[in-house]
C-alpha positions as CSV (number, residue, x, y, z in Angstrom):
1,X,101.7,-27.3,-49.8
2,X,101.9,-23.6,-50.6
3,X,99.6,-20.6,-49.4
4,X,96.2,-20.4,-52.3
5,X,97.2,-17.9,-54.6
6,X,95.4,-16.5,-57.9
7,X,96.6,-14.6,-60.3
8,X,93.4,-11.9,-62.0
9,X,93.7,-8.8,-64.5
10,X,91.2,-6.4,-63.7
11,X,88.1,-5.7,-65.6
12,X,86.4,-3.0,-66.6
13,X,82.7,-4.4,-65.3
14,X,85.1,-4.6,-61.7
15,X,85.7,-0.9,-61.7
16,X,83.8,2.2,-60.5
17,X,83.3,5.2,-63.2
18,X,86.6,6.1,-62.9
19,X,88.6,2.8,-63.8
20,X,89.6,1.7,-60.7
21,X,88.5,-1.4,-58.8
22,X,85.3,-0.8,-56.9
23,X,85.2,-1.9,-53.7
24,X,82.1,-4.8,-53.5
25,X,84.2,-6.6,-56.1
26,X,86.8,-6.6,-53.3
27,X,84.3,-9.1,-51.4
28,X,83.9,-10.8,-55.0
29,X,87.5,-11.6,-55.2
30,X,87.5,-13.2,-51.8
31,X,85.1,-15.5,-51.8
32,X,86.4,-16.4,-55.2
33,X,89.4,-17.5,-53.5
34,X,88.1,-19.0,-50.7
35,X,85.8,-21.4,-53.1
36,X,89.3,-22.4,-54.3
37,X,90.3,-22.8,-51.4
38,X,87.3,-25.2,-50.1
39,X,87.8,-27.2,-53.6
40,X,91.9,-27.5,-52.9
41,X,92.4,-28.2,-49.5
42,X,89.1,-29.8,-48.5
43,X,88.6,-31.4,-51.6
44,X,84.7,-30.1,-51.8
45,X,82.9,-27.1,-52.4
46,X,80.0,-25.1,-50.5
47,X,77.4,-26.5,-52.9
48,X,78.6,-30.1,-52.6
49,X,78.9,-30.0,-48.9
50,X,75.0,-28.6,-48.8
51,X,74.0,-31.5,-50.8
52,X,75.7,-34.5,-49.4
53,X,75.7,-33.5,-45.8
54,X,73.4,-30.5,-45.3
55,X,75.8,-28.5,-43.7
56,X,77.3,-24.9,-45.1
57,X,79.8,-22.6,-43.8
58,X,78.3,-19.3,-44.3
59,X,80.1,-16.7,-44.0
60,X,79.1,-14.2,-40.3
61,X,81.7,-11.7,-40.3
62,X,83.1,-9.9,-43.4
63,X,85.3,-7.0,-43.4
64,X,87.9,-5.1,-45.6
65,X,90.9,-2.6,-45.8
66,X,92.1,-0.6,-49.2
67,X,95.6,-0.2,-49.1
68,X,95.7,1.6,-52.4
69,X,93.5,2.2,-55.9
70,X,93.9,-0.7,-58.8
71,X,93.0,0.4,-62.0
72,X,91.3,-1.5,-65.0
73,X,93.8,-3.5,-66.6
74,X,96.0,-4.3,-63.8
75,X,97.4,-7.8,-62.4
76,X,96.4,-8.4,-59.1
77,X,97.2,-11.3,-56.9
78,X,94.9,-13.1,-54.4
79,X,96.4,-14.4,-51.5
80,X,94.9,-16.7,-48.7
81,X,95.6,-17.4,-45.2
82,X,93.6,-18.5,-42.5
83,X,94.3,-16.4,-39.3
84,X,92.5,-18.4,-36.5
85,X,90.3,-21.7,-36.5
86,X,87.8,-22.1,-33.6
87,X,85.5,-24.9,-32.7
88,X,83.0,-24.4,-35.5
89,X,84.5,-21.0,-37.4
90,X,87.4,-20.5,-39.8
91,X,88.8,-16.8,-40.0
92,X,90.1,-16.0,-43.6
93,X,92.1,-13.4,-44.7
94,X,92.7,-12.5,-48.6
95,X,95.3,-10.2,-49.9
96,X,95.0,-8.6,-52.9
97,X,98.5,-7.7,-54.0
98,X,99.9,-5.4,-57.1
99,X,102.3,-6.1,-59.4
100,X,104.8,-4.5,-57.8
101,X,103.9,-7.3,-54.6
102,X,102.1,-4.4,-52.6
103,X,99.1,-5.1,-50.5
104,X,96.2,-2.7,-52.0
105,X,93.5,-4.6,-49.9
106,X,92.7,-7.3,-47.5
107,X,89.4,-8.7,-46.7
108,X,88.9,-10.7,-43.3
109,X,85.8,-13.3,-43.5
110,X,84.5,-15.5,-40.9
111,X,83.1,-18.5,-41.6
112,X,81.3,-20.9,-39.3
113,X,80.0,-24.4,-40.2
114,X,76.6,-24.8,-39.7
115,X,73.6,-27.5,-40.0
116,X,71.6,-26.0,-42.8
117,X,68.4,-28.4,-41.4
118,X,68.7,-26.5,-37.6
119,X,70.6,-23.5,-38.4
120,X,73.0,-24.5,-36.0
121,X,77.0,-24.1,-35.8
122,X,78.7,-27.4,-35.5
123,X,82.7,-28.6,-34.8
124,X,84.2,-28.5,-37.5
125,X,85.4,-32.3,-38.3
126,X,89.0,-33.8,-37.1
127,X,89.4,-34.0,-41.0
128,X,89.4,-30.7,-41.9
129,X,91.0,-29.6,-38.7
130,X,93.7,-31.5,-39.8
131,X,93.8,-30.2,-43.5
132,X,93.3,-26.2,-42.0
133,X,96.4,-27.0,-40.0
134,X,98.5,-28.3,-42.5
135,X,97.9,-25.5,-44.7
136,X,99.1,-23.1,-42.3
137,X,102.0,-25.3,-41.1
138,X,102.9,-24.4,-44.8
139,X,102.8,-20.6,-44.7
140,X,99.1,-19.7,-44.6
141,X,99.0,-18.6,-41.4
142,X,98.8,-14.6,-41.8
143,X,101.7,-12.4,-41.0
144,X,100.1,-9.3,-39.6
């Protein structure tokens, strides 16, 4: 198992006025990736998981660092690692690199799995425990 990657060009309807990527589609990219990454490594996504079991993982904590401007046009690759798991909350982190393999941003977002009947947080189940900690036995563990 290899660290989630995707691969994007970027848009012109993903840039500010002056071509270069604007920063709430920073946030975009990420949970873009981290839907991926619910679909590939615990085989569901948020919707499903709301309708079969009535629980969500909604994100609580979002945050994000430009390294450097991308401009329309450009490659960009997504990269995700998970940086901590705690009894109910995952901590992501997605890189955005350049072609050139240079981080321009990062975006850290907490998410913590919840009852969506209580609003409650939850442990997260031994299964997906055990799937988080394979994937970063494999590399996805953050190097910060």
């Amino acid at each position: 198992m290899q660290p989630l990657s995707l691969q994007k060009r970027i848009k012109w309807g993903d840039c500010d006025a002056s071509g270069y990527l604007h920063l709430p589609r920073v946030f975009d990219y990420a949970m873009e990736i981290i839907d991926l990454w619910h679909w590939d490594i615990l085989g569901t996504s948020w919707i499903r998981m709301k309708e079969n079991s009535g629980l969500g993982m909604p994100t609580v904590r979002l945050e994000g660092d430009l390294s450097h401007p991308l401009e329309c046009g450009q490659p960009v690759t997504l990269r995700l690692s998970i940086e901590k798991v705690g009894r109910a909350s995952v901590d992501f982190s997605v890189e955005g690199l350049d072609d050139a393999g240079h981080r321009a941003f990062r975006v850290q977002v907490t998410g913590c799995l919840t009852d969506l009947g209580s609003k409650k947080s939850m442990p997260l189940p031994e299964e997906a425990r055990r799937l988080i900690s394979a994937y970063q036995a494999a590399g996805g563990e953050c190097n910060i």
